[in-house]
C-alpha positions in Angstrom: -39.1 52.5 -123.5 -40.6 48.5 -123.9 -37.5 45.8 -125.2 -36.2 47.2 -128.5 -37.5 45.9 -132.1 -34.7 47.6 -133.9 -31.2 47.9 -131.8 -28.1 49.8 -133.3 -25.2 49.9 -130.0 -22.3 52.1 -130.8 -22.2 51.1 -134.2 -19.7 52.9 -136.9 -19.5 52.2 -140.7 -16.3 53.2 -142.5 -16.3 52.5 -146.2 -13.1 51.0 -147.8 -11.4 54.4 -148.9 -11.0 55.7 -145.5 -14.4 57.6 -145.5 -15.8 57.4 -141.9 -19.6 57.7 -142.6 -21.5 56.9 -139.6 -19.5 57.7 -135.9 -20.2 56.1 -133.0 -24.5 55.7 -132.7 -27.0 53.9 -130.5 -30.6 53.8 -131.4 -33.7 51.9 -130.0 -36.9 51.3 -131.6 -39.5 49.5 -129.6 -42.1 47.3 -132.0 -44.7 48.9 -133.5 -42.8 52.5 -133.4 -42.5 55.4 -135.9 -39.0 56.8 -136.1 -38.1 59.3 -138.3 -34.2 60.1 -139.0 -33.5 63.6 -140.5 -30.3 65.7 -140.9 -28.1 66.9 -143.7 -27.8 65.5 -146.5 -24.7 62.7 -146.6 -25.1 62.7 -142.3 -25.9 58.5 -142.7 -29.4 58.9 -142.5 -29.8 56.1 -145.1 -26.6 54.1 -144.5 -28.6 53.4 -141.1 -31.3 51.9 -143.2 -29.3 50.2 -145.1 -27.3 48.7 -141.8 -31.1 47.6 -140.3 -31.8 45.8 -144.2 -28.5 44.2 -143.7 -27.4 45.9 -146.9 -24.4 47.0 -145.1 -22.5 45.7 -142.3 -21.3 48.0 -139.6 -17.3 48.4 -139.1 -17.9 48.1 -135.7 -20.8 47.7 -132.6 -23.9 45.5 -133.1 -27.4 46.2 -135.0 -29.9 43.8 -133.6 -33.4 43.0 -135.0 -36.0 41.3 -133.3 -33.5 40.1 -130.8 -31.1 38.8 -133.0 -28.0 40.4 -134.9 -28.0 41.3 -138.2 -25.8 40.2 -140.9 -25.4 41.2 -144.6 -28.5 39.6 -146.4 -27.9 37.1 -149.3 -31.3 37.4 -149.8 -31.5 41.4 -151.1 -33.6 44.0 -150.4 -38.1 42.9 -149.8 -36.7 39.3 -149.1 -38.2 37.5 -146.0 -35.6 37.7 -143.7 -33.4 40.8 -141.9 -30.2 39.2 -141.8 -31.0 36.0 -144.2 -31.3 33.5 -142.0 -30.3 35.0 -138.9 -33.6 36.6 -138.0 -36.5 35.7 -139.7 -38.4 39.3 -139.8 -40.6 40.4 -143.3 -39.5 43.8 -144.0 -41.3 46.1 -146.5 -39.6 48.7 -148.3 -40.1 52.2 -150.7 -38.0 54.6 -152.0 -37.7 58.1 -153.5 -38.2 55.3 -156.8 -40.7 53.5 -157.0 -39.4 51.5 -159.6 -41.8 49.3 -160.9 -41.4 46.8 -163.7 -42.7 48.0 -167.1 -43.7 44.5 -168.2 -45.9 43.9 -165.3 -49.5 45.4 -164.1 -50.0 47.4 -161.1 -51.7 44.6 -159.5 -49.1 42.2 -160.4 -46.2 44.6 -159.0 -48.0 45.3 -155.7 -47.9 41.7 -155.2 -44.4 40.6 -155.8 -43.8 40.7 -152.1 -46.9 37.5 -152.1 -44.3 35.6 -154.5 -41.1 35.5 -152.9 -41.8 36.2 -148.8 -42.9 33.1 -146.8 -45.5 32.1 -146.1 -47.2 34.0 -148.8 -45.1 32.3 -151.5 -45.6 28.6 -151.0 -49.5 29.2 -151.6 -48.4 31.3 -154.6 -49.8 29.3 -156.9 -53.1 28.6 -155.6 -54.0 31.9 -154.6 -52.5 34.5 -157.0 -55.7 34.6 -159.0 -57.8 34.8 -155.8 -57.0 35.7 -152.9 -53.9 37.2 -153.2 -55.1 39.4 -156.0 -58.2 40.7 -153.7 -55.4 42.0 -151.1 -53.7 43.9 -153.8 -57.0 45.7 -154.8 -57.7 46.2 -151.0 -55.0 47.7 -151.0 -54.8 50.0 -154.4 -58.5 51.4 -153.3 -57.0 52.4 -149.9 -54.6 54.6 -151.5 -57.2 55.9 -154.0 -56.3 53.3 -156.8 -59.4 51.5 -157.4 -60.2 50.5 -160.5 -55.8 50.8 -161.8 -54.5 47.0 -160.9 -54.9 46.0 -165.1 -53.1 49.5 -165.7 -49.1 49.7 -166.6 -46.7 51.7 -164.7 -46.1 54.0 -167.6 -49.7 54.8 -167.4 -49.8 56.3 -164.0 -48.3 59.8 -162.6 -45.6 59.7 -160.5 -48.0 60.7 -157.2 -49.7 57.2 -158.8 -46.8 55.1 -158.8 -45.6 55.8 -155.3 -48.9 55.3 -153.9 -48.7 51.7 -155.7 -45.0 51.4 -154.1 -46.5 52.0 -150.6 -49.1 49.0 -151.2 -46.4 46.6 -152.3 -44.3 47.6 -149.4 -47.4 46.4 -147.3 -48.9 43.8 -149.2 -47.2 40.9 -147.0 -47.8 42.4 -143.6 -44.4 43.6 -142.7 -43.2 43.5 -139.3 -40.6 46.5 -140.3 -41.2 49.0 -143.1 -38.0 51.1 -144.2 -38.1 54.0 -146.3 -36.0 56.2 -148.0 -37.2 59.2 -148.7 -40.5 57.9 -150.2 -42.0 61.5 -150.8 -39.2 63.4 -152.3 -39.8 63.8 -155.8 -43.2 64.5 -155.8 -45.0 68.3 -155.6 -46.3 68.9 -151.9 -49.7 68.5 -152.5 -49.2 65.1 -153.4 -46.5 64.9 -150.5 -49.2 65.9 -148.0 -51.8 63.5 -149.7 -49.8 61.0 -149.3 -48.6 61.6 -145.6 -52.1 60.9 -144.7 -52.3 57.9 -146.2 -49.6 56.3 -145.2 -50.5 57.3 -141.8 -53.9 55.7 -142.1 -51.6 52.7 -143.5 -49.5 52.4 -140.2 -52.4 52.9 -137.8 -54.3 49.9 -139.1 -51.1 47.8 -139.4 -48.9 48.8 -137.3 -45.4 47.9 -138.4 -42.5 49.5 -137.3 -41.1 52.2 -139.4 -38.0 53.7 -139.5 -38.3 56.7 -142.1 -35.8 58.8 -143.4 -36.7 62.5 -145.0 -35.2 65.6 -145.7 -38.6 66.9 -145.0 -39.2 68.0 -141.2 -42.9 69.1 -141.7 -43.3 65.6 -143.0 -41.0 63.9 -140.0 -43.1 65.9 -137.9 -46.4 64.8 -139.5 -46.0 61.1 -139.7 -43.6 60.2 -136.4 -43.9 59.4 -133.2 -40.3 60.0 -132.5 -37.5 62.3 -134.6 -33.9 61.7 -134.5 -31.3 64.4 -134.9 -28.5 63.5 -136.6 -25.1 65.5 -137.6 -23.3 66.0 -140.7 -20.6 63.5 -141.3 -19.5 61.1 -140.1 -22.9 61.0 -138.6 -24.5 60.0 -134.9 -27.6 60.6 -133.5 -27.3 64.1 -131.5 -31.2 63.7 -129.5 -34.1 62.3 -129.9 -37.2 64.9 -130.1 -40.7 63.5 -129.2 -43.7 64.4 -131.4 -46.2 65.3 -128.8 -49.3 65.7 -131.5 -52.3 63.1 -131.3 -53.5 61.1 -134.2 -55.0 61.1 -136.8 -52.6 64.3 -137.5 -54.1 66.7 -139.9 -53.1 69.1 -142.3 -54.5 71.6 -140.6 -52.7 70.8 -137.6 -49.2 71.2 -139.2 -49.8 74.6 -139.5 -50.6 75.6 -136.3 -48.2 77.2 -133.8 -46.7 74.6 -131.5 -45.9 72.0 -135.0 -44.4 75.2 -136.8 -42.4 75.5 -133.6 -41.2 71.9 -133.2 -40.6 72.3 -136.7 -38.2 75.2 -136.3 -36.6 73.8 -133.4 -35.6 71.1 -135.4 -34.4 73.0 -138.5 -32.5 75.2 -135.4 -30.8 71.6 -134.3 -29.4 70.5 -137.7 -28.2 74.2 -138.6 -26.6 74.6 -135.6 -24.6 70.9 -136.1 -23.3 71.7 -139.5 -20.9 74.4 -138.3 -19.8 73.0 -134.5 -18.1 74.7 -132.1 -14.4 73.5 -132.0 -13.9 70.7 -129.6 -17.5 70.6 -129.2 -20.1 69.0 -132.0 -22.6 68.3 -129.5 -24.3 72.0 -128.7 -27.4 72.0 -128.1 -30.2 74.8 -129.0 -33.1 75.4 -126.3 -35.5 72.5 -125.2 -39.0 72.3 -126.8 -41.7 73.4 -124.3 -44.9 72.1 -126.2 -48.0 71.9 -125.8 -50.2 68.9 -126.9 -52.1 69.3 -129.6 -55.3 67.4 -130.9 -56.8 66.6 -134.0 
């Protein structure tokens, strides 16, 4: 694996009423990767995240970014820095929410990122109008929302408004793009739709994603690598490598060998919720697959 982008070494989080959340967990993401995180539900899939953000700070261990350690950000979450101002990384984010403000258009939400990230925001005022305005559109016709920049967020459908939230978590050209569950409330044919764009998203700017789902048809779909954790406190039990060339397709996640790594997976976190005593680290039987093109 090349130098890490995004380092997490041995790192635990216990929250102030005793609750361990996250046990002991190493992770590395080279630049430009696609990590997906899945596992049950309260396993510390997003307090990960939320430790990369510097949201949270560990208990214990190190979380590095870019070569440099991670502190809780004064700056809050879409702010120009990992850390504030101990590593200077742009960092997009989207959640299950897209929670966009009422008041404003589509094209002026999708480019809040332009107002407040350097370097985007000291030319704010000269090229809101122009230039920063044509990336926004570049952007909304991408995702199939030409012609909706003047429209309000009440307007649009929820598929709508998260494909909106996936522009303004790209607008500024992040370096790191976290998301949380970005898909989940929305009905799987919107789901799907909206894998492949965000997949054509990430091949032409290649950020590095860390993505956590409950979905493993979409970790499956949209990584390059899928991490396996177990229900709390949580830790990474393996690391499962998507072996599928891209541009993935729908039609490929129904073939054999994805519905396979698929099952293997749902096999894995099963298996991790009810642990053998003494023993939380069982494994189920290694994937044997074969590489599958578009």
């Amino acid at each position: 694996m090349n130098d890490p982008f995004i380092e997490l070494s041995n790192v635990t989080l216990q929250y102030g009423g005793g609750t361990l959340a996250l046990a002991q967990t190493d992770l590395r993401i080279p630049q430009g990767d696609f990590v997906a995180l899945v596992g049950p539900s309260g396993c510390g899939k997003s307090t990960i995240l939320k430790l990369v953000a510097g949201l949270l700070k560990p208990s214990s261990g190190g979380v590095v970014v870019a070569k440099r350690e991670v502190v809780m950000a004064g700056t809050g979450p879409g702010a120009q820095a990992v850390g504030g101002s101990a590593a200077k990384v742009r960092i997009g984010l989207a959640f299950q929410n897209p929670t966009m403000l009422p008041w404003l258009t589509i094209r002026e939400n999708v480019m809040i990122p332009l107002k407040i990230v350097e370097p985007f925001r000291q030319d704010w005022a000269k090229k809101k109008k122009g230039e920063y305005a044509d990336r926004a559109d570049a952007l909304l016709a991408q995702v199939g929302l030409k012609g909706f920049g003047d429209k309000r967020p009440w307007q649009l459908s929820g598929g709508m408004l998260q494909r909106a939230s996936l522009c303004r978590a790209l607008v500024h050209e992040p370096q790191l793009l976290l998301l949380d569950e970005p898909f989940g409330a929305l009905d799987q044919f919107t789901r799907e739709e909206l894998w492949a764009i965000l997949q054509s998203l990430w091949m032409k700017q290649r950020p590095t994603v860390l993505l956590v789902t409950h979905d493993l048809r979409e970790s499956a779909f949209l990584a390059n690598r899928i991490a396996v954790m177990s229900a709390r406190p949580g830790r990474i039990l393996e690391e499962r490598e998507v072996p599928f060339d891209r541009p993935r397709t729908l039609e490929m996640s129904y073939s054999p060998e994805f519905a396979t790594l698929v099952q293997q997976l749902r096999m894995r976190i099963a298996h991790a919720r009810t642990p053998v005593e003494g023993d939380s680290s069982e494994t189920v039987p290694a994937l044997n697959l074969v590489k599958v093109t578009a």
